[in-house]
MDAnalysis code that builds the backbone (N, CA, C; Angstrom):
import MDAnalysis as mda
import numpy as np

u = mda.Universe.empty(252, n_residues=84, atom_resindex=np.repeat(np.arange(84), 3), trajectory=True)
u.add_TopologyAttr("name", ["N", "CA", "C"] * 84)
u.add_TopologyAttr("resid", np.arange(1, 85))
u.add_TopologyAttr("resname", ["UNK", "UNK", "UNK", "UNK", "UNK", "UNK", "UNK", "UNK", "UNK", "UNK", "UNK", "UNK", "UNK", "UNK", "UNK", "UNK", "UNK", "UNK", "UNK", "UNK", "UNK", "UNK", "UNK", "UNK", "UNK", "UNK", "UNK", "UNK", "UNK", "UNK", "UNK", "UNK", "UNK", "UNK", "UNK", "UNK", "UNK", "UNK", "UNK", "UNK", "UNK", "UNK", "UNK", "UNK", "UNK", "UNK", "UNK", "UNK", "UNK", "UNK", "UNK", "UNK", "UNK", "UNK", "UNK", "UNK", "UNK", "UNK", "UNK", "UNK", "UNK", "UNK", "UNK", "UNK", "UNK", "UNK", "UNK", "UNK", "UNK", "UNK", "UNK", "UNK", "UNK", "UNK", "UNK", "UNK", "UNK", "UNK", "UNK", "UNK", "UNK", "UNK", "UNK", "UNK"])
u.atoms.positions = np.array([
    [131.287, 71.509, 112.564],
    [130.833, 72.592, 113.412],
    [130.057, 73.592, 112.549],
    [128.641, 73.423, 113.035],
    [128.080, 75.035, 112.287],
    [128.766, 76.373, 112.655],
    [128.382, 76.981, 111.246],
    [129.073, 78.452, 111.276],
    [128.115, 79.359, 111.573],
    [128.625, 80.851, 111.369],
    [127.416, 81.706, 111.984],
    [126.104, 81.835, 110.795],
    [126.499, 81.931, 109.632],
    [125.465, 81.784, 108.649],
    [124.652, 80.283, 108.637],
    [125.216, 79.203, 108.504],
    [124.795, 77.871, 109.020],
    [123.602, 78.154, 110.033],
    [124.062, 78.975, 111.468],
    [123.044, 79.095, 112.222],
    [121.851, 79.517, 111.911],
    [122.265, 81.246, 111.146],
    [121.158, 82.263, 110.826],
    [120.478, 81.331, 110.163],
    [120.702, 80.389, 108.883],
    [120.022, 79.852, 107.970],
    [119.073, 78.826, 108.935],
    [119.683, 77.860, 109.710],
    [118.764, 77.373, 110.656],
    [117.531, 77.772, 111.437],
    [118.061, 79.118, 111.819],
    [117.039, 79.606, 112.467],
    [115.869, 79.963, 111.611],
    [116.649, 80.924, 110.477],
    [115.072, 81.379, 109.725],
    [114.731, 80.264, 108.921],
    [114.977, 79.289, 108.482],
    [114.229, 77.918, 107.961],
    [113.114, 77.625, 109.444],
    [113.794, 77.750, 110.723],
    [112.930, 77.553, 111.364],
    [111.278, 78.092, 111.762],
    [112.151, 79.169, 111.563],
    [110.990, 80.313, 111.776],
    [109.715, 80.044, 110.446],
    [110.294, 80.007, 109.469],
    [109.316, 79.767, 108.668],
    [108.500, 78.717, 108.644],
    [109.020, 77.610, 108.961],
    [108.158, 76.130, 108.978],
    [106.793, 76.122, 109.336],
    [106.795, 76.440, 110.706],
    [104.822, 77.196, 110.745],
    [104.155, 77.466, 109.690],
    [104.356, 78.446, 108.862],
    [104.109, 78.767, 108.245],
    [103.735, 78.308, 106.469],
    [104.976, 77.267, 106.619],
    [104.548, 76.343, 105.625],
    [104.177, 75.352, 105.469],
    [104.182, 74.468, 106.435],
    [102.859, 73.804, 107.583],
    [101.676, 73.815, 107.121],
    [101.187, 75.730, 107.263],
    [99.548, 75.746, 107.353],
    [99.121, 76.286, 105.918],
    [100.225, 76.008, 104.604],
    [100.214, 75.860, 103.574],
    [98.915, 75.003, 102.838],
    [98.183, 75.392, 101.914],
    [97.154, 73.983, 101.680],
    [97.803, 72.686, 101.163],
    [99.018, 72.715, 100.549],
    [99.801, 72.160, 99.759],
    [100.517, 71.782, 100.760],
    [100.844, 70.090, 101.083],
    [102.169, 69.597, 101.883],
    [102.992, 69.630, 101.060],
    [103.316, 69.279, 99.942],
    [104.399, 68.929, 99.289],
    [104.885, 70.136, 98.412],
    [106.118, 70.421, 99.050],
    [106.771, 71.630, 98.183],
    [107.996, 71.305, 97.766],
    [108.814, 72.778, 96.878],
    [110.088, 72.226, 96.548],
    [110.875, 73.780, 96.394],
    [112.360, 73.235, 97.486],
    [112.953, 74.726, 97.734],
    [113.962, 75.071, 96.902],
    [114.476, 75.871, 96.013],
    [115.638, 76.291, 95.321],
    [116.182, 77.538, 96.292],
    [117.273, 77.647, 96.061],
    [117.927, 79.102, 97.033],
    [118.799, 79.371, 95.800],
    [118.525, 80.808, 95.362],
    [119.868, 81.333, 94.592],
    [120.367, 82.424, 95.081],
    [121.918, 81.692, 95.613],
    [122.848, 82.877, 96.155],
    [123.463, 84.325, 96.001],
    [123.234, 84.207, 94.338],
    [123.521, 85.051, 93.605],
    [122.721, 86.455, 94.160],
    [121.145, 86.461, 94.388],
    [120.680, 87.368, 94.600],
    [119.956, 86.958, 95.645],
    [119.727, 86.126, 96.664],
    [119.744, 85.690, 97.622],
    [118.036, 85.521, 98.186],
    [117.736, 84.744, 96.845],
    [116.250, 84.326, 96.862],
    [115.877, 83.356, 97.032],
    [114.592, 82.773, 98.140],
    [114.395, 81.348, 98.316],
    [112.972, 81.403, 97.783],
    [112.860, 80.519, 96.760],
    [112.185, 80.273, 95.630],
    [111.031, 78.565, 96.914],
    [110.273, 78.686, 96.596],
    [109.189, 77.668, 97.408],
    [107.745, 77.652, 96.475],
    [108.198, 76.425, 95.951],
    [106.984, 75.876, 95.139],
    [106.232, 74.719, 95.192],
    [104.649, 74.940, 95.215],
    [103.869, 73.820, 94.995],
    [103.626, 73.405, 94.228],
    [104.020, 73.481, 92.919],
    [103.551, 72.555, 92.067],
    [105.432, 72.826, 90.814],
    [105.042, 71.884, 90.623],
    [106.087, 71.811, 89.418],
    [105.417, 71.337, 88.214],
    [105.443, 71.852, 86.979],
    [106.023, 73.257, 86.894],
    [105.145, 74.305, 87.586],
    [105.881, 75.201, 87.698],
    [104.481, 76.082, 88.509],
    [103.589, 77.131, 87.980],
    [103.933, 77.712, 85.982],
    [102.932, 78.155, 85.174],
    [102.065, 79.025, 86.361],
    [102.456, 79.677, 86.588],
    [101.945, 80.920, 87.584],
    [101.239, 82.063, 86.532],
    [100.130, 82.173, 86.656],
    [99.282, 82.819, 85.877],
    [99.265, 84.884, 86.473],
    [99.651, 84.648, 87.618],
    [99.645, 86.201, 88.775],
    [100.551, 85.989, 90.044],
    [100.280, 87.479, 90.183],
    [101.484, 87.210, 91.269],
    [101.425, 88.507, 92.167],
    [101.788, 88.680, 93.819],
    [101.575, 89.747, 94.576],
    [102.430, 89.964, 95.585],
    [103.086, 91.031, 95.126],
    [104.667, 91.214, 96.223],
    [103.707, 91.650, 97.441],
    [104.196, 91.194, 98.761],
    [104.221, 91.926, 99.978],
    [105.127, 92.932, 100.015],
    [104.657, 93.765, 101.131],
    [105.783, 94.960, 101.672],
    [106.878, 93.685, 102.386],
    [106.568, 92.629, 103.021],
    [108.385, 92.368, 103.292],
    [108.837, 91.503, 102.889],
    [108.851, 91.850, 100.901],
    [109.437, 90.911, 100.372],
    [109.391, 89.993, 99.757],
    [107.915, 89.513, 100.098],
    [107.482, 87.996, 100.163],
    [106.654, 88.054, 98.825],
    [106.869, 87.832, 97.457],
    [106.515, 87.680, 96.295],
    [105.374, 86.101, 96.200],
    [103.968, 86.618, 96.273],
    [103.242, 85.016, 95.963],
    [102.772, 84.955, 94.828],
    [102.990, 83.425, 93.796],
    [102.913, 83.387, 92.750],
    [101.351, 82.537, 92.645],
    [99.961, 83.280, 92.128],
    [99.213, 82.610, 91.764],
    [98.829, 81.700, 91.118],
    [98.217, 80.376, 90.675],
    [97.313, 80.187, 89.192],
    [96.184, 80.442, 88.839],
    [95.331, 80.752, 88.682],
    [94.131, 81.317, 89.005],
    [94.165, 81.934, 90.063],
    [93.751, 81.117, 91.600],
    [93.215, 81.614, 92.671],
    [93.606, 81.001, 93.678],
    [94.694, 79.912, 93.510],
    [95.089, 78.754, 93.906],
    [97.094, 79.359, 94.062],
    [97.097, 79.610, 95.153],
    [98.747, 79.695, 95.559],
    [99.594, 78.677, 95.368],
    [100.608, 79.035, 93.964],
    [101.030, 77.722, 93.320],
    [102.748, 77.970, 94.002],
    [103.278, 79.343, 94.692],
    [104.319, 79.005, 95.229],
    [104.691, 80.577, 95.536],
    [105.895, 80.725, 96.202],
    [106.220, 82.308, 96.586],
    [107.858, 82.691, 96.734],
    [108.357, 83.377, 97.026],
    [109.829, 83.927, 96.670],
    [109.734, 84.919, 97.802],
    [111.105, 84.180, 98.615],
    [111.740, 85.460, 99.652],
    [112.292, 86.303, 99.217],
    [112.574, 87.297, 98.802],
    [113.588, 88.375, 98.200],
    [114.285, 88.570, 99.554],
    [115.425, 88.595, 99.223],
    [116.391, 88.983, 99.905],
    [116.581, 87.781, 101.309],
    [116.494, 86.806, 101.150],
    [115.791, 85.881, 101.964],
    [117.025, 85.775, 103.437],
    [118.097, 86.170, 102.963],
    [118.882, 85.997, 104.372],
    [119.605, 87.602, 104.462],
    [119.246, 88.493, 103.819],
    [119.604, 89.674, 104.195],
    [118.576, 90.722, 104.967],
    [117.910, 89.586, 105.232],
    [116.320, 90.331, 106.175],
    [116.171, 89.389, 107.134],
    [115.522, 90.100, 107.882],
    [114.844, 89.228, 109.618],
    [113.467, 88.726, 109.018],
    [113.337, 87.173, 108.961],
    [112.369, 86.787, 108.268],
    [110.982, 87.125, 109.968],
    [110.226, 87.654, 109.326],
    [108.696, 87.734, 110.273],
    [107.674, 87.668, 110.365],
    [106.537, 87.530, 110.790],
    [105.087, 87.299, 110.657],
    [104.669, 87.655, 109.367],
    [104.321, 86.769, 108.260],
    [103.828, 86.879, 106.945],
    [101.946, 87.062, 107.131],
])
């Protein structure tokens, strides 16, 4: 039986999928650390991120040049994930 976090996590994985979808990159790779409750989403491994540009909600994108090599939810389940 899912739990109530089980759900929340369902849902906002859901919510995001659109979104990483219309990614240029199909192939990604997700880490979650609980500790500080960040979901880490990368296109390339390794990902040698040369820059990088926090949004106001959160949403940390890691450049290489000019080319979006991956990005970081901060706070990824202690926020209402929304239109990026």
């Amino acid at each position: 039986m899912a739990t109530a976090m089980m759900n929340k996590a369902i849902n906002q994985i859901n919510g995001m999928l659109p979104f990483l979808l219309q990614m240029p990159k199909k192939k990604f790779w997700l880490d979650y650390d609980s500790d500080v409750d960040v979901l880490y989403v990368n296109f390339q491994k390794p990902q040698r991120a040369t820059d990088s540009e926090m949004l106001k909600n959160g949403i940390l994108f890691r450049y290489k040049d000019t080319e979006v090599v991956g990005f970081y939810d901060i706070r990824c389940f202690n926020t209402q994930i929304t239109t990026y």
